[in-house]
Biopython code that builds the backbone (N, CA, C, O; Angstrom):
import numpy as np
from Bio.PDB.StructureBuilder import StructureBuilder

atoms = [
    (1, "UNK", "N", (134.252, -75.395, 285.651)),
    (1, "UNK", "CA", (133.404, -74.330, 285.197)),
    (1, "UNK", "C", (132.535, -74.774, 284.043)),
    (1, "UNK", "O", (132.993, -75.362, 283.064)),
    (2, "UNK", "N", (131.157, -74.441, 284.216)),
    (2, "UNK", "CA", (130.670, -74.964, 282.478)),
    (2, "UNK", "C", (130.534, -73.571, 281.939)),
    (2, "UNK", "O", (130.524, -72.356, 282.137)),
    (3, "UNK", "N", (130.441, -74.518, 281.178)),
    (3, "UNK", "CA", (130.446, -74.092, 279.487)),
    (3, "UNK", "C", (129.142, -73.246, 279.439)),
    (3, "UNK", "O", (128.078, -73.732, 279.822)),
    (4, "UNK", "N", (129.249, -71.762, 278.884)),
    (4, "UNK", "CA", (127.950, -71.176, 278.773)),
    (4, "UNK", "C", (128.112, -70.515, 277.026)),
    (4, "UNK", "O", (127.256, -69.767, 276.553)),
    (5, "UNK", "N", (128.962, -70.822, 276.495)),
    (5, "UNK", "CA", (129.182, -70.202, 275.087)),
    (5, "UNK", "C", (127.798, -70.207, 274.363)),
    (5, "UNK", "O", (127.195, -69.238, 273.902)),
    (6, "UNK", "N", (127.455, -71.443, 274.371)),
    (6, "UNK", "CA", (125.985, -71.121, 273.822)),
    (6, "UNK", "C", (124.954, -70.245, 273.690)),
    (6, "UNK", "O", (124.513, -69.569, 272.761)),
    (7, "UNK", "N", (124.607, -70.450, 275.102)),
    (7, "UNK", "CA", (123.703, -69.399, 275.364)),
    (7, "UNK", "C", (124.478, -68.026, 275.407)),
    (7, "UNK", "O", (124.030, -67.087, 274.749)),
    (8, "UNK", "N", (125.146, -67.938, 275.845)),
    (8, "UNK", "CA", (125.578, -66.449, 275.785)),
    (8, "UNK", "C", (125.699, -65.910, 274.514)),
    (8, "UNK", "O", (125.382, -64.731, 274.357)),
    (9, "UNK", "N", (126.108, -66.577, 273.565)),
    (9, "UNK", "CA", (126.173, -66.376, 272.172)),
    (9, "UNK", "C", (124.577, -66.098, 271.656)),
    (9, "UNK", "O", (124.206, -65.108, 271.026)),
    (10, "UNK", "N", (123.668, -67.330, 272.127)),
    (10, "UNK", "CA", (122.127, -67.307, 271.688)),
    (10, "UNK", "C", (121.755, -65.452, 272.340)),
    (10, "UNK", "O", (121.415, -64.560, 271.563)),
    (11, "UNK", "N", (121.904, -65.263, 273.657)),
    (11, "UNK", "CA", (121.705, -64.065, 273.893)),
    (11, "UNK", "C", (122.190, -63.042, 273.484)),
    (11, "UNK", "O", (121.570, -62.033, 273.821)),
    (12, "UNK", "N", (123.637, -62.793, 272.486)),
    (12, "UNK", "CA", (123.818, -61.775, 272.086)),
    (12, "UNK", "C", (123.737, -61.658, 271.177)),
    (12, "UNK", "O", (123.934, -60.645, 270.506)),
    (13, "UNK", "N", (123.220, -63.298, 270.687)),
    (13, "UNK", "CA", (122.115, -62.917, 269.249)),
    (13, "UNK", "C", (121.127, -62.074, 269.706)),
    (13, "UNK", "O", (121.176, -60.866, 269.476)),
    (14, "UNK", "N", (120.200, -62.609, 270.357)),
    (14, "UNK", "CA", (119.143, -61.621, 270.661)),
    (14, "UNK", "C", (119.207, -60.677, 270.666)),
    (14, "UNK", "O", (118.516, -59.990, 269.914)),
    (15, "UNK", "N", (120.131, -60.134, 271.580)),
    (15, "UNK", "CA", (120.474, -58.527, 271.747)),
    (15, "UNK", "C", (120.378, -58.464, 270.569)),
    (15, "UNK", "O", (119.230, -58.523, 270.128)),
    (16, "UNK", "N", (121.244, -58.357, 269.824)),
    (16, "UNK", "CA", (121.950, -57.996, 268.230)),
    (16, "UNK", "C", (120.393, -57.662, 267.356)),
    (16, "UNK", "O", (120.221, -56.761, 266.535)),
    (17, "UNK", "N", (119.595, -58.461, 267.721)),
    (17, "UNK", "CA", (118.573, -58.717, 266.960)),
    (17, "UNK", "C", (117.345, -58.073, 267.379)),
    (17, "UNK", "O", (116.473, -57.743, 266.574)),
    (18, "UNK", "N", (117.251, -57.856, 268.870)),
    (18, "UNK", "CA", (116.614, -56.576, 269.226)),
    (18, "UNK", "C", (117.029, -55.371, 269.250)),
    (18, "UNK", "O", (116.322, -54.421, 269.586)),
    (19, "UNK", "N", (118.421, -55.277, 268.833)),
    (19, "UNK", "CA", (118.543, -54.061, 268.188)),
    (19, "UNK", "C", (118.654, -53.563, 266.630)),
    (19, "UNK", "O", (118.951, -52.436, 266.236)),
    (20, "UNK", "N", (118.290, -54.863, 265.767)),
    (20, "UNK", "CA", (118.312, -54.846, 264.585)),
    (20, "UNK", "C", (117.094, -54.313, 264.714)),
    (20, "UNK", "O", (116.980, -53.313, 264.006)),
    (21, "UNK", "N", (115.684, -54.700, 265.625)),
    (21, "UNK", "CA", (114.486, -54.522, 265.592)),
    (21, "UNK", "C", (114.257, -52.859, 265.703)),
    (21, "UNK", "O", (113.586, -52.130, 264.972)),
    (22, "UNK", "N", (115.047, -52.535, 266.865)),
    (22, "UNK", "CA", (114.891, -51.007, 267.030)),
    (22, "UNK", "C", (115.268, -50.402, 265.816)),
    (22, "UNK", "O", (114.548, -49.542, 265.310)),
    (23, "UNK", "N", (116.189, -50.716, 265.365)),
    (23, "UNK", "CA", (116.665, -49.511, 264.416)),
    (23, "UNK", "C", (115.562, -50.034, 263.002)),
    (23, "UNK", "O", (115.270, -49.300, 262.057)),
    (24, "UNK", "N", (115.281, -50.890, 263.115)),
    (24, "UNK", "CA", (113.907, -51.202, 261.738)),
    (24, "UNK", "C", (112.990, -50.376, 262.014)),
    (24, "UNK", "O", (112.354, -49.861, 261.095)),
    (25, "UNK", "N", (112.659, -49.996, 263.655)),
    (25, "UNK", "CA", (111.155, -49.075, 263.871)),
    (25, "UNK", "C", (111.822, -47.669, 263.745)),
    (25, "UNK", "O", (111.061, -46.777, 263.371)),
    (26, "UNK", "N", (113.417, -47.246, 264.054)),
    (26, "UNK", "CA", (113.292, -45.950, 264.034)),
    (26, "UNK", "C", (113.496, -45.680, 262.236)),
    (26, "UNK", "O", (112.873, -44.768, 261.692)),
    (27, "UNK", "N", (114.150, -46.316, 261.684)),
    (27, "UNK", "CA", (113.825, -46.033, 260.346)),
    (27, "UNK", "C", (112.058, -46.006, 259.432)),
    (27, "UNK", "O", (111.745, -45.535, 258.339)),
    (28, "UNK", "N", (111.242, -46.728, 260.480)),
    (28, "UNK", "CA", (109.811, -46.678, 259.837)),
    (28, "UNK", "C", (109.387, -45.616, 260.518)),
    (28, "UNK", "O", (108.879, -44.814, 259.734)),
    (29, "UNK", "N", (109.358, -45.118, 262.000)),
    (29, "UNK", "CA", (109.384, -43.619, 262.331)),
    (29, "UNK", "C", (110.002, -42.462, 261.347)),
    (29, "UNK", "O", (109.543, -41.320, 261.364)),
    (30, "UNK", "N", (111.104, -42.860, 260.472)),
    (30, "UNK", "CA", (112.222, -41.788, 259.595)),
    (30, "UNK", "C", (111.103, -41.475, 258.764)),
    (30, "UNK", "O", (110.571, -40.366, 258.711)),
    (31, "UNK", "N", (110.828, -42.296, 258.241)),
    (31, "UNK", "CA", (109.772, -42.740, 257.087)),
    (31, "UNK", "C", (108.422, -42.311, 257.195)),
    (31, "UNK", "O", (107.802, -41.922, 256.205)),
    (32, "UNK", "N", (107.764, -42.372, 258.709)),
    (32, "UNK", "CA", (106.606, -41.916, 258.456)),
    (32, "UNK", "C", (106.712, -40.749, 258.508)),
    (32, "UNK", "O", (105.858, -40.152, 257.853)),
    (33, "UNK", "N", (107.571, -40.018, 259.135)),
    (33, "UNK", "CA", (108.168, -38.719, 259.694)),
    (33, "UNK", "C", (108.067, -37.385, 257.925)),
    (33, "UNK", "O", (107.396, -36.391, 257.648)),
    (34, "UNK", "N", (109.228, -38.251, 257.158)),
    (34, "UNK", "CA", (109.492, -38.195, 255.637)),
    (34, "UNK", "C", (107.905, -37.679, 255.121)),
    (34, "UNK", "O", (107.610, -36.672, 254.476)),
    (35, "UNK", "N", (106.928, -38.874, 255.716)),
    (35, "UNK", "CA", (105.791, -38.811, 254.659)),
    (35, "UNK", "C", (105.033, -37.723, 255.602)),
    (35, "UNK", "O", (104.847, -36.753, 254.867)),
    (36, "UNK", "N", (104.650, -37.516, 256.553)),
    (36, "UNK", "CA", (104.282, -36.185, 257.201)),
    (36, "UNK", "C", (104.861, -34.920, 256.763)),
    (36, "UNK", "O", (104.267, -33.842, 256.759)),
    (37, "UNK", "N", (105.813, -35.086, 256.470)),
    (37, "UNK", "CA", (106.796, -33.790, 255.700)),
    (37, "UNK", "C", (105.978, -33.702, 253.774)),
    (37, "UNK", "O", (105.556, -32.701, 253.196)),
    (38, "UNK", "N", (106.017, -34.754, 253.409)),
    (38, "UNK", "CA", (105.772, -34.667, 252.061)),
    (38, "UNK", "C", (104.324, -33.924, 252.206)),
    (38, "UNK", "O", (104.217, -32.903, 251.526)),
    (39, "UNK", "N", (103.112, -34.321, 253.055)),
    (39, "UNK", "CA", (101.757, -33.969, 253.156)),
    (39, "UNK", "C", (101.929, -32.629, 253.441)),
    (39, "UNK", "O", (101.246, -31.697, 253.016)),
    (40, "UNK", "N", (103.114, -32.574, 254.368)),
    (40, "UNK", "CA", (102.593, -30.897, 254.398)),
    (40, "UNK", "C", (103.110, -29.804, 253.781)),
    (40, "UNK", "O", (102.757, -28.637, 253.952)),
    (41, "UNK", "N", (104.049, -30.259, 252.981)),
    (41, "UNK", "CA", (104.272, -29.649, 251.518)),
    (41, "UNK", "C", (103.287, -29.985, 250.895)),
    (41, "UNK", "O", (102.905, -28.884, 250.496)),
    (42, "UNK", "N", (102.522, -30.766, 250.476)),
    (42, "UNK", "CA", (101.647, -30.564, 249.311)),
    (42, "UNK", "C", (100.553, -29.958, 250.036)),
    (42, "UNK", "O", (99.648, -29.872, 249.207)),
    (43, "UNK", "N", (100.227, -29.579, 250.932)),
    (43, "UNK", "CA", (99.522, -28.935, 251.746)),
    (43, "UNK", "C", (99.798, -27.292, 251.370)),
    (43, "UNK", "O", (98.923, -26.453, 251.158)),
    (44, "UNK", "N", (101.224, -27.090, 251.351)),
    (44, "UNK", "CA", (101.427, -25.815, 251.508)),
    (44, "UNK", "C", (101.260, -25.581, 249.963)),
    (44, "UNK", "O", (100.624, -24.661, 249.448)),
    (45, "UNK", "N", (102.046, -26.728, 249.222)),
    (45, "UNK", "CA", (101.595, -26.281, 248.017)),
    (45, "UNK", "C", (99.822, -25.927, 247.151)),
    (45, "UNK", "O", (99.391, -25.094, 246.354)),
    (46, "UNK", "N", (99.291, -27.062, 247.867)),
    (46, "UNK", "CA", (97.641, -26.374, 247.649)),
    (46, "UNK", "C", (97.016, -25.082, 248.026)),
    (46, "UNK", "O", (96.026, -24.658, 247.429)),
    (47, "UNK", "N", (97.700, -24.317, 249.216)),
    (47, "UNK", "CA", (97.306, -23.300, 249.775)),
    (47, "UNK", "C", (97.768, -22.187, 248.679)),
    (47, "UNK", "O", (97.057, -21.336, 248.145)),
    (48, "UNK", "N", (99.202, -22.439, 248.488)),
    (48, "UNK", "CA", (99.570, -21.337, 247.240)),
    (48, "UNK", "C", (99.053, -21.634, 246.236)),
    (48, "UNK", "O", (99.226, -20.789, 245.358)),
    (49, "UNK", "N", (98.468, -22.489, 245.944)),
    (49, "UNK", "CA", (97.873, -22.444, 244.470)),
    (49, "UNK", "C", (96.437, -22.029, 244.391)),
    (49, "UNK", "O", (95.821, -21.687, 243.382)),
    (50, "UNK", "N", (95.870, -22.142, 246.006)),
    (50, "UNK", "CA", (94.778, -22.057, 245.821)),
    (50, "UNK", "C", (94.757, -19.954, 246.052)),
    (50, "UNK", "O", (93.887, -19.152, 245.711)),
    (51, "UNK", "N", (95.856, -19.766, 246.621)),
    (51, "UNK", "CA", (95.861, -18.055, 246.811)),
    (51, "UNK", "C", (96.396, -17.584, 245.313)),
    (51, "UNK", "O", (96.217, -16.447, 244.876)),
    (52, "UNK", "N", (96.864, -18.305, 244.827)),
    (52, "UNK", "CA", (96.978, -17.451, 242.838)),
    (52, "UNK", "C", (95.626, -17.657, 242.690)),
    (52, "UNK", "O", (95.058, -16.642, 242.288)),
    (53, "UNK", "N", (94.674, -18.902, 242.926)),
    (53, "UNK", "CA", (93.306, -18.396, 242.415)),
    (53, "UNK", "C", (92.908, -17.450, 242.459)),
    (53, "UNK", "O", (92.524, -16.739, 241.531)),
    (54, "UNK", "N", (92.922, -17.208, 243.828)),
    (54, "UNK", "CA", (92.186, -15.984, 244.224)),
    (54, "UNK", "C", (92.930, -14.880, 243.900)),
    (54, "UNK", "O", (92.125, -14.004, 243.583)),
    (55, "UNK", "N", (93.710, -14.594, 243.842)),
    (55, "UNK", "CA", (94.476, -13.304, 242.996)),
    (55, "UNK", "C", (94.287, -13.158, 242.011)),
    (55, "UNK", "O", (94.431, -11.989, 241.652)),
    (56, "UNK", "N", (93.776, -14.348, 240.731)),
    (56, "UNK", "CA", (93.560, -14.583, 239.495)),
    (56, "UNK", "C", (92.210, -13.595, 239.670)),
    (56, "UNK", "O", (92.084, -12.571, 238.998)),
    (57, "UNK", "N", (91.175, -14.055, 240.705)),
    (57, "UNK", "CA", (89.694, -13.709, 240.136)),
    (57, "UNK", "C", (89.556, -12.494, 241.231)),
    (57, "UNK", "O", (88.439, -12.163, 241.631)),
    (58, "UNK", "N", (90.763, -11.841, 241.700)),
    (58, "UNK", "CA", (90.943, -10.162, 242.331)),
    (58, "UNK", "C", (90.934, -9.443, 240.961)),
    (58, "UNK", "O", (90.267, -8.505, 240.526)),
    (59, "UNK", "N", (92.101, -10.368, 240.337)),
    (59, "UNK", "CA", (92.414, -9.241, 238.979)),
    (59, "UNK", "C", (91.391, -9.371, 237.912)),
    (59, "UNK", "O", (91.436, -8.467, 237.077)),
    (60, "UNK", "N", (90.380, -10.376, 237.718)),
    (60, "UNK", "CA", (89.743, -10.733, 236.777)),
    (60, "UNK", "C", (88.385, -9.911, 237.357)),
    (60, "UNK", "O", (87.761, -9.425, 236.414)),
    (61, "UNK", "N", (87.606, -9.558, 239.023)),
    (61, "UNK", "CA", (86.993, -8.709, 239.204)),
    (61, "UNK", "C", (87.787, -7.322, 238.799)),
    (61, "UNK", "O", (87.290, -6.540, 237.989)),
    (62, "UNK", "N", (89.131, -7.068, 239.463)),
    (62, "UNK", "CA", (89.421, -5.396, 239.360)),
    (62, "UNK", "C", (89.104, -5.508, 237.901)),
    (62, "UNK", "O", (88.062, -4.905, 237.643)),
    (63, "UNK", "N", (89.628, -6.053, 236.913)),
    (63, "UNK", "CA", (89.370, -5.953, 235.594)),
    (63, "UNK", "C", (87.531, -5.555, 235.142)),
    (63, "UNK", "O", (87.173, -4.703, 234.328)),
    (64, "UNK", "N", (86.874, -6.224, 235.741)),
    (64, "UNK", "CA", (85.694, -5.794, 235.320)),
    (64, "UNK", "C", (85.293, -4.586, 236.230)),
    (64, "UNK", "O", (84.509, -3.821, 235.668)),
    (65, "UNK", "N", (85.555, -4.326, 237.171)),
    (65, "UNK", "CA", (85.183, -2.966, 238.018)),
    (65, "UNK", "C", (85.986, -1.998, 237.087)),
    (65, "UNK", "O", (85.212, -1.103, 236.750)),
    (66, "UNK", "N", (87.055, -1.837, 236.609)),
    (66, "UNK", "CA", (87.627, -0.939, 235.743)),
    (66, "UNK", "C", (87.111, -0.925, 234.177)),
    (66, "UNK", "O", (87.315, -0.008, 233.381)),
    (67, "UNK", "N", (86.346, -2.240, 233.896)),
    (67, "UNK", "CA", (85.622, -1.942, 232.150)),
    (67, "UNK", "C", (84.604, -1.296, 233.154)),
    (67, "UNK", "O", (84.965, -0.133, 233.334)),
    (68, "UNK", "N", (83.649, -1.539, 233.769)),
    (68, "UNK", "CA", (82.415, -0.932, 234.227)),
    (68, "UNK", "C", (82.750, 0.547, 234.468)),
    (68, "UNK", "O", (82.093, 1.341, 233.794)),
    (69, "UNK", "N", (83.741, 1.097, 235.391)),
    (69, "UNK", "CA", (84.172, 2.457, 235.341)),
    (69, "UNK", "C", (84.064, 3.485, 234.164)),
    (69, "UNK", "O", (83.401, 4.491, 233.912)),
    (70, "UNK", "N", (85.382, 2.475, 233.360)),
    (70, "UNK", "CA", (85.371, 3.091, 231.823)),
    (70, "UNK", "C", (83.849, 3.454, 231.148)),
    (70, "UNK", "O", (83.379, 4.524, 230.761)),
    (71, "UNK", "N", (83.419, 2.385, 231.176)),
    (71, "UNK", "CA", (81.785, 2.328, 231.039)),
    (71, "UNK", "C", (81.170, 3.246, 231.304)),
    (71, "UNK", "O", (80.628, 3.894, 230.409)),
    (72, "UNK", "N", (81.057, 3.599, 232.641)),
    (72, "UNK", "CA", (80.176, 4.900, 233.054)),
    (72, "UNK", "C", (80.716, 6.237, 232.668)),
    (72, "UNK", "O", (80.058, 7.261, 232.481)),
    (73, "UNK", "N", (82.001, 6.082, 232.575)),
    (73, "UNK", "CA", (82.876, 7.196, 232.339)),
    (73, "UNK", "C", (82.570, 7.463, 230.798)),
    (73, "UNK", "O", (82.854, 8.607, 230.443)),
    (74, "UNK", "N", (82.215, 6.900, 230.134)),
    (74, "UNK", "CA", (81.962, 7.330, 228.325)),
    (74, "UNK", "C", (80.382, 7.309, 228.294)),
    (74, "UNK", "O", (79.854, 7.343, 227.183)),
    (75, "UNK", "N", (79.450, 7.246, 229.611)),
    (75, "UNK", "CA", (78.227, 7.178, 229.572)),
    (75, "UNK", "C", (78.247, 9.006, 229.723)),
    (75, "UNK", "O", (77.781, 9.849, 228.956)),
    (76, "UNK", "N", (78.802, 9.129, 230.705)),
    (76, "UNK", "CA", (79.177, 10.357, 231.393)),
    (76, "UNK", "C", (79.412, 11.617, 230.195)),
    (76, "UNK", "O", (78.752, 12.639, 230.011)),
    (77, "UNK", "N", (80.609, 11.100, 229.488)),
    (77, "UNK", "CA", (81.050, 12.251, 228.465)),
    (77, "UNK", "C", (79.814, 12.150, 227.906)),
    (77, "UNK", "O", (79.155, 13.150, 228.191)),
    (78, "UNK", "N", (78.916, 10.985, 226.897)),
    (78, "UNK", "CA", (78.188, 11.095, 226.064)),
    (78, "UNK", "C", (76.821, 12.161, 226.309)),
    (78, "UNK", "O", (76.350, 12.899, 225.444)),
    (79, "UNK", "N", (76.402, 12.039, 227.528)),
    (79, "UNK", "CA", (75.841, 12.587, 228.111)),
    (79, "UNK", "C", (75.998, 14.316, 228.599)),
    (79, "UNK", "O", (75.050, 15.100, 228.653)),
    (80, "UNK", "N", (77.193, 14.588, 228.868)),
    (80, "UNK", "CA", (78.129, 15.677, 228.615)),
    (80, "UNK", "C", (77.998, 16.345, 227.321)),
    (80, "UNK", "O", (77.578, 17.495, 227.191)),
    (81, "UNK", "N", (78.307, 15.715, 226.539)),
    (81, "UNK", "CA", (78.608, 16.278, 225.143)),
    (81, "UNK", "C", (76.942, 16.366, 224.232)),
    (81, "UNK", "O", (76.589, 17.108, 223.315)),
    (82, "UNK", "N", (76.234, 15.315, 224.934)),
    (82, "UNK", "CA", (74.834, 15.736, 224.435)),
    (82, "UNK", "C", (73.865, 17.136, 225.177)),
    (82, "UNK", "O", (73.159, 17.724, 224.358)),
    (83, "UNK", "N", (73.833, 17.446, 226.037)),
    (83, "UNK", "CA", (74.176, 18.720, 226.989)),
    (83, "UNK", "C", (74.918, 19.825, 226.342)),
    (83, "UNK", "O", (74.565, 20.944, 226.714)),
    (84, "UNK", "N", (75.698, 19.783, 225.614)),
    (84, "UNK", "CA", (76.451, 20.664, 225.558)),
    (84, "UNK", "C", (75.595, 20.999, 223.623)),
    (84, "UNK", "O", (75.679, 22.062, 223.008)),
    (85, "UNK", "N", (75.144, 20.200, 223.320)),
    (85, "UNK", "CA", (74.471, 20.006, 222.043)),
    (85, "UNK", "C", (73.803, 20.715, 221.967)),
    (85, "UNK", "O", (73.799, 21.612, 221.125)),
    (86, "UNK", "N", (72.853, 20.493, 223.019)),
    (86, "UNK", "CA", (71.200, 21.096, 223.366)),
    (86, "UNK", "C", (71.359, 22.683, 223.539)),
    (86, "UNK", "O", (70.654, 23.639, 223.214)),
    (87, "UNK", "N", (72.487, 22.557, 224.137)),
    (87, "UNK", "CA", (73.045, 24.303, 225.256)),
    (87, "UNK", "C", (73.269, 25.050, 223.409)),
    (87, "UNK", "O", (72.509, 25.943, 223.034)),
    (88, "UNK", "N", (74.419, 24.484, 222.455)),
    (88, "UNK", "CA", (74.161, 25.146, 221.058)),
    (88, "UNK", "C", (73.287, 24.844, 220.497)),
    (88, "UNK", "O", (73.064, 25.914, 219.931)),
    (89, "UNK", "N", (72.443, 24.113, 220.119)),
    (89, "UNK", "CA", (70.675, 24.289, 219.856)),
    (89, "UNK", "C", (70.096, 25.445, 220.382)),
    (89, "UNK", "O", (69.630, 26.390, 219.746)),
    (90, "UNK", "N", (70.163, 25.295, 221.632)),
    (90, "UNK", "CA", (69.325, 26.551, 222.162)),
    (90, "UNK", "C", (69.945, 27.895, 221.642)),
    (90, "UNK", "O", (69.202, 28.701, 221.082)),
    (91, "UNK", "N", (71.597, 28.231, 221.844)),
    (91, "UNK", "CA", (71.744, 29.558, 221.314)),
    (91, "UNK", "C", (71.966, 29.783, 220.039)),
    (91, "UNK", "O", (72.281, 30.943, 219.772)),
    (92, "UNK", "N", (71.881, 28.799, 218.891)),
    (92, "UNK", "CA", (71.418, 29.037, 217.500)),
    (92, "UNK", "C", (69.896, 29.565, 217.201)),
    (92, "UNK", "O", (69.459, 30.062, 216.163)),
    (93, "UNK", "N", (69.046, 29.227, 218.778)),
    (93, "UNK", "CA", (67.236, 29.445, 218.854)),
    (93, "UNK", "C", (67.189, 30.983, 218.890)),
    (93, "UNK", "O", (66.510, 31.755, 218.213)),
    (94, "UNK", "N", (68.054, 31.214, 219.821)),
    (94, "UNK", "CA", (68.197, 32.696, 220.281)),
    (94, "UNK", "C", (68.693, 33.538, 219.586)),
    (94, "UNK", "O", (68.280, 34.698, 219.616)),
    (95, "UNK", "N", (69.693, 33.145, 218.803)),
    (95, "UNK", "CA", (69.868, 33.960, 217.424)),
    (95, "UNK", "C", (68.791, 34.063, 216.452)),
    (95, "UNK", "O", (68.236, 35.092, 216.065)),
    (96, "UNK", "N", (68.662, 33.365, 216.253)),
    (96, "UNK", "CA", (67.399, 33.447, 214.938)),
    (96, "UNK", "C", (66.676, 33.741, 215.611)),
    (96, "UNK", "O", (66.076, 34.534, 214.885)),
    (97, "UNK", "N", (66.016, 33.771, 216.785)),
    (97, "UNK", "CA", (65.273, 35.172, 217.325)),
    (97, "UNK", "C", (65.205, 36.305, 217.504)),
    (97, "UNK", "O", (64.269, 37.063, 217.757)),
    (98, "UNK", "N", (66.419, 36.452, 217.345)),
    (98, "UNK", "CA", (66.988, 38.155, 217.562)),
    (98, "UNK", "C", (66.797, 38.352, 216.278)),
    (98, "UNK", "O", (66.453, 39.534, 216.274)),
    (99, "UNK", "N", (66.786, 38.037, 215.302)),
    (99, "UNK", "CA", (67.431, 38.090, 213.866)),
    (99, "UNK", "C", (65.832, 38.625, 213.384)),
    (99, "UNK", "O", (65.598, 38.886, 212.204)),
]
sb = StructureBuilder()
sb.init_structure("model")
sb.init_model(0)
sb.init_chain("A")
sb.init_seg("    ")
for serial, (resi, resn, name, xyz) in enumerate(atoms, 1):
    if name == "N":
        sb.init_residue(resn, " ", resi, " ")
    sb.init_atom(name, np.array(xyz, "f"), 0.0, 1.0, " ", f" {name:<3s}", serial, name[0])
structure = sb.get_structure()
């Protein structure tokens, strides 16, 4: 019988070593896998940061739609209360007419 130790040995090096190879690519698959995961967390994290912006400058408009309100609203009384001036002007006129 011959002798095949050699080679058989050389071949289950190989094997051994094409499967050292596989498991090197599925760990660089783990890895790219890992870094696809990291992108789309910082992905998600840009989206939430970029929606507090915009909630920032909801509240920073409601804020000015509510000074502008206030605004009209003390335009309103002033206007009111000057009206109401004129209305006693006039019946202080009407007295001293009667008078």
């Amino acid at each position: 019988m011959p002798v095949r130790r050699g080679r058989e040995c050389s071949t289950g090096e190989r094997e051994r070593e094409r499967e050292r190879e596989r498991e090197r690519e599925r760990e660089r698959e783990r890895e790219r896998e890992r870094e696809r995961e990291r992108e789309r967390e910082r992905e998600r994290e840009r989206e939430r940061e970029r929606e507090r912006e915009r909630e920032r400058e909801r509240e920073r408009e409601g804020e000015s739609k509510r000074e502008r309100e206030r605004e009209r609203e003390r335009e309103r009384e002033r206007v009111e209360w000057q009206e109401r001036e004129r209305e006693r002007e006039r019946e202080r006129e009407r007295e001293r007419e009667r008078e």
